[in-house]
C-alpha positions in Angstrom: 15.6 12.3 -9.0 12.6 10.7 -10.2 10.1 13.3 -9.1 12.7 16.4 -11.1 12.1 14.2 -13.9 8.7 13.9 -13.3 7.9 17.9 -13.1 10.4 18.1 -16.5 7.6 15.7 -18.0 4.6 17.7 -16.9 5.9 21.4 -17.8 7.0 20.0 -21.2 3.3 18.3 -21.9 1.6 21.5 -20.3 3.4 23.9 -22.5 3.0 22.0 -25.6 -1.0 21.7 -24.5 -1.2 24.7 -23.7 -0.8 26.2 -27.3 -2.8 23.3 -28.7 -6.2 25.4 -29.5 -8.4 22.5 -28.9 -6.8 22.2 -25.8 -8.3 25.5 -24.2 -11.3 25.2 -26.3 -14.9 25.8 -24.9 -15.8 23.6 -21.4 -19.4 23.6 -23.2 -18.3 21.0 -26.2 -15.3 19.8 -23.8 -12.7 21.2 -25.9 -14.1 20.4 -29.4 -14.7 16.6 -28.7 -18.4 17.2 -28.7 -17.7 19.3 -32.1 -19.1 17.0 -34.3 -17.3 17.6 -38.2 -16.0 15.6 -41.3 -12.4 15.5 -42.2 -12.1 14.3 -45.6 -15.4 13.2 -45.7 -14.8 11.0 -42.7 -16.9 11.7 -39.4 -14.4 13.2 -36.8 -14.5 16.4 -34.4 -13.0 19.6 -33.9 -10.5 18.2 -31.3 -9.3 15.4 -33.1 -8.5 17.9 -36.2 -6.3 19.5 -33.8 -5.1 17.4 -32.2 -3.6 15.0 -34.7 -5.3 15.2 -38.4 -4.0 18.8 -38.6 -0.5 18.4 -37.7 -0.2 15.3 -39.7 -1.7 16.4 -42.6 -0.6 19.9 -43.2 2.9 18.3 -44.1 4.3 15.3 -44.3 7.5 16.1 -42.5 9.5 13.9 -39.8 10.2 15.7 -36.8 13.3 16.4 -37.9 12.1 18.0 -41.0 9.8 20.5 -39.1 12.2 21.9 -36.7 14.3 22.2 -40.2 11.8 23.5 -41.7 10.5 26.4 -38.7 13.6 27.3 -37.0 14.8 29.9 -38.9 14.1 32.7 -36.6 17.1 35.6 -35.6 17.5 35.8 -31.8 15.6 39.0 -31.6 13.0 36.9 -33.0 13.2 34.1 -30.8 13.1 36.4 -27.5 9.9 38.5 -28.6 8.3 35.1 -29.2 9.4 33.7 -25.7 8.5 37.2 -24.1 5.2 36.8 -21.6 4.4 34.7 -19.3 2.9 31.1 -19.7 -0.9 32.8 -18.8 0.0 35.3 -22.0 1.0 32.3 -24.3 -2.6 30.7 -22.8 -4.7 33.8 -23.8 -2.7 33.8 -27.6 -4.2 30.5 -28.0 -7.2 31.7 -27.1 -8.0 34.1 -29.6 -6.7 31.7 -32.1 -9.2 29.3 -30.8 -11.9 31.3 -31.0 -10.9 32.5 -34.5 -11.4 28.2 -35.2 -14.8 28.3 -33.8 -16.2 31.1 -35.9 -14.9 29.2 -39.1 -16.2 26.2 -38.9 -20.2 25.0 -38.6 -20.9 21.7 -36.9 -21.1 18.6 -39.5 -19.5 20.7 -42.0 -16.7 19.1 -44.2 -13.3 19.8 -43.5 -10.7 19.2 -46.0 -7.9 21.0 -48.6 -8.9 24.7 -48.0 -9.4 24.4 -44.3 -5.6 22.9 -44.3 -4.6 26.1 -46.1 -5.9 28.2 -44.1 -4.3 26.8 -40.7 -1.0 25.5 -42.1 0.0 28.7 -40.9 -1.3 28.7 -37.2 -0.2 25.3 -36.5 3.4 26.5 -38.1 3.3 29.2 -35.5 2.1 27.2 -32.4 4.5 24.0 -32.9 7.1 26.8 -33.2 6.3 29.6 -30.5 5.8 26.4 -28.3 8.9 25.4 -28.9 10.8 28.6 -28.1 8.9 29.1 -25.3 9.5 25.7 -23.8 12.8 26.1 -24.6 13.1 29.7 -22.6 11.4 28.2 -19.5 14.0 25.5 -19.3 16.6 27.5 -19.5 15.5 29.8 -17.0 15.3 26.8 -14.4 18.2 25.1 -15.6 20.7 27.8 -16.9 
């Protein structure tokens, strides 16, 4: 049924959103996009970094190779990730947001260390999403 398959679409993008940091980022600077900073030397903004340069650039990995490359957790693992509820996984983000705010100045120059740094968190996020996605889906469909 088209409208299922609609939902499925929506909970799948508003999980994954949902522990992109930029995506519950201040109202004030609308999320980062007003955020001004360099990336490489290029002009860009906080959301953008997020949003694609970080997750693009912290490996170069296919799909494939990141899911080969995170999921490597035991099952006691997976469940304490997937533990909480959606408004939990929203306040995680959160504080890792805010964590991103207090590192970087506006028009500052983001580029190997800043990678370093965060390689880690958007490790974490693209796997804890994934988990947790996974959890909710089989709680409506197991």
């Amino acid at each position: 049924d088209s409208v299922k398959f609609d939902y499925l679409r929506m909970l799948i993008h508003l999980v994954g959103d949902m522990h992109c940091p930029m995506h519950v980022g201040r109202a004030t600077d609308r999320g980062g996009n007003n955020f001004s900073l360099k990336w490489y030397g290029e002009k860009t903004n906080l959301h953008s970094i997020w949003d694609y340069n970080m997750v693009e650039r912290v490996h170069s990995w296919s799909y494939t190779e990141w899911q080969q490359n995170l999921d490597r957790c035991s099952q006691s693992e997976i469940e304490a990730m997937s533990a909480g509820t959606p408004e939990d996984w929203l306040n995680e983000t959160w504080k890792i947001t805010c964590g991103i705010y207090d590192y970087v100045k506006p028009d500052e120059n983001c580029s190997y260390k800043y990678m370093y740094d965060y390689a880690p968190v958007v490790e974490h996020q693209l796997l804890v999403a994934g988990y947790r996605l996974a959890a909710l889906l089989n709680k409506i469909f197991g």
